[in-house]
C-alpha positions as CSV (number, residue, x, y, z in Angstrom):
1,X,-45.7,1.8,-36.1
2,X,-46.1,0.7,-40.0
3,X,-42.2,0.1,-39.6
4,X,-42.8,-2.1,-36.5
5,X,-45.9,-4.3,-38.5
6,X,-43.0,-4.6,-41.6
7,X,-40.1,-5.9,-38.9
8,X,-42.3,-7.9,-36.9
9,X,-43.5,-9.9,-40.2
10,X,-40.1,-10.0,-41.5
11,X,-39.5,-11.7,-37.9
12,X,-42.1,-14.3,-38.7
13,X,-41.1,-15.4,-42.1
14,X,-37.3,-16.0,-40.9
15,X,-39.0,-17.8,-38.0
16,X,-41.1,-19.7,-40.5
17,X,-37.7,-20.4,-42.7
18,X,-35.5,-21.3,-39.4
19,X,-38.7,-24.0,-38.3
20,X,-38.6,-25.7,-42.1
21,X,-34.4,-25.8,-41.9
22,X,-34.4,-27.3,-38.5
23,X,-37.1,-30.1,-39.3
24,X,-34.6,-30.9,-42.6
25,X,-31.9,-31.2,-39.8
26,X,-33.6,-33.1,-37.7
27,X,-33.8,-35.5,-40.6
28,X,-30.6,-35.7,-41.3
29,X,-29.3,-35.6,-37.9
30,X,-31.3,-38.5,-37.6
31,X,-30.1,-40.2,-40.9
32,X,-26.6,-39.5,-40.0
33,X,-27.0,-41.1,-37.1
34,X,-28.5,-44.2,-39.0
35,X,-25.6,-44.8,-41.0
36,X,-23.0,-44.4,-37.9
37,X,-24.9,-47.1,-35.9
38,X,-24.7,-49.4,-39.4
39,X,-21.0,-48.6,-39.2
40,X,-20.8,-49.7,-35.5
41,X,-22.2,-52.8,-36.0
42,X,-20.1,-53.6,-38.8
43,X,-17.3,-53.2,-36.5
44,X,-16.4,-56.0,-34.8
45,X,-16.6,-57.8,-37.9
46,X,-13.3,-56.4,-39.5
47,X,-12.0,-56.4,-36.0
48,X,-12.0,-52.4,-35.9
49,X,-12.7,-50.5,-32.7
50,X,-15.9,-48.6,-32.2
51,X,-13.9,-45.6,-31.3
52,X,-11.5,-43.8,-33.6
53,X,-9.6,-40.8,-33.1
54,X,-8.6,-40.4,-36.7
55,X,-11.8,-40.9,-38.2
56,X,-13.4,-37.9,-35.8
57,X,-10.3,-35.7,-36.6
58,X,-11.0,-36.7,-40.7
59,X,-14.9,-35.4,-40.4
60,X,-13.8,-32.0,-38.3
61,X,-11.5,-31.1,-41.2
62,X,-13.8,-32.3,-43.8
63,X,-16.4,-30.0,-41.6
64,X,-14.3,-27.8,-41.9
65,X,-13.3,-27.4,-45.2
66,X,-17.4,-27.6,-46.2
67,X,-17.4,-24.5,-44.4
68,X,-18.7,-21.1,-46.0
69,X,-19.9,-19.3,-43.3
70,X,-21.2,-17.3,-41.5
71,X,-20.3,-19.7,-38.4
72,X,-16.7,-20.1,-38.3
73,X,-14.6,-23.7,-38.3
74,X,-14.7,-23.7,-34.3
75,X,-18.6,-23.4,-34.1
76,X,-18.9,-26.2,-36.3
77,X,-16.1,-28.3,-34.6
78,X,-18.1,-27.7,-31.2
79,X,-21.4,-28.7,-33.0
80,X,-19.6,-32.2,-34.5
81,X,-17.8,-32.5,-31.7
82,X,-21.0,-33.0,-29.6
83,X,-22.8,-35.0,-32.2
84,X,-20.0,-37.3,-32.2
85,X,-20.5,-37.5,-28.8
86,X,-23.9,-37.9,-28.4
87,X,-23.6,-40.6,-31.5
88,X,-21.1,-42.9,-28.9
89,X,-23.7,-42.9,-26.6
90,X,-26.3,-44.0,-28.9
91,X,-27.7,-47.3,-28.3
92,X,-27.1,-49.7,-30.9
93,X,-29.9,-50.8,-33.9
């Protein structure tokens, strides 16, 4: 049962760790997001199109090449993937 106390605290402190890392994400999911809506309105002004294939296919590999692991390139490409997603159906600023 002593072993069961020790696991079951060691449960809470990752728990504690994993609620501090996902309010820093939060953050900068949020000040990401910031930036791309800046770059969106920009735009139009250098006659650029909101969407661009190349530029998503740039921050995969870029993603990619960040990466250390444990979560492997195609995790991460599924997470951008779906940020970049959710980030063209962002209302603009």
């Amino acid at each position: 049962m002593a072993e069961d106390s020790g696991a079951l605290a060691q449960i809470e402190q990752h728990r504690q760790k994993i609620d501090a890392i996902d309010e820093q994400i939060v953050t900068l999911l949020n000040e990401r997001a910031l930036q791309s809506l800046q770059i969106r309105d920009l735009k139009p002004e250098v006659h650029m199109g909101l969407y661009d294939p190349r530029r998503e296919e740039e921050i995969l590999e870029k993603v990619s090449a960040y990466n250390k692991g444990p979560l492997f390139n195609d995790n991460l490409r599924d997470i951008y993937t779906t940020i970049l997603k959710v980030m063209k159906e962002a209302p603009s600023l």
